[in-house]
C-alpha positions, 0 to 999 in steps of 0.5 A: 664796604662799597665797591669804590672802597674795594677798588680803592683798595685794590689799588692801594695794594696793587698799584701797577697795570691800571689803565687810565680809563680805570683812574678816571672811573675811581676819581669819578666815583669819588666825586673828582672832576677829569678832563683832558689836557689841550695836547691829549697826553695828560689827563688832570683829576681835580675835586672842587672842595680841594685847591690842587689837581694831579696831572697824569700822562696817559701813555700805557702803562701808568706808572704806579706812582701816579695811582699812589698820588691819586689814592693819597688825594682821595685819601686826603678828601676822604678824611 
């Protein structure tokens, strides 16, 4: 197992006190593309092969719903 699948996982079994900055790394290492909103209080994963994104707020923490849909998206690419 690789560590982005290790960390995936930890995320999957533990999706409460991640950071944004550990989101963006993830999505980064699964190929996602991040960028910030023109107001700077979200932050939008997108990946190329896939039409939709997932708008994230970047307050602290990050609510533990939002790890979950960003799992399902990898998860969706993944397969």
């Amino acid at each position: 197992m690789s560590k982005k699948d290790k960390k995936l996982e930890r995320m999957k079994n533990n999706p409460r006190d991640w950071k944004i900055d550990d989101l963006k790394t993830i999505a980064h290492e699964f190929e996602f593309e991040v960028r910030n909103s023109r107001t700077g209080s979200h932050v939008i994963f997108y990946h190329p092969n896939y039409p939709d994104n997932l708008t994230v707020p970047a307050k602290k923490p990050i609510k533990p719903i939002y790890v979950k849909q960003l799992i399902a998206f990898i998860e969706r690419l993944k397969s």
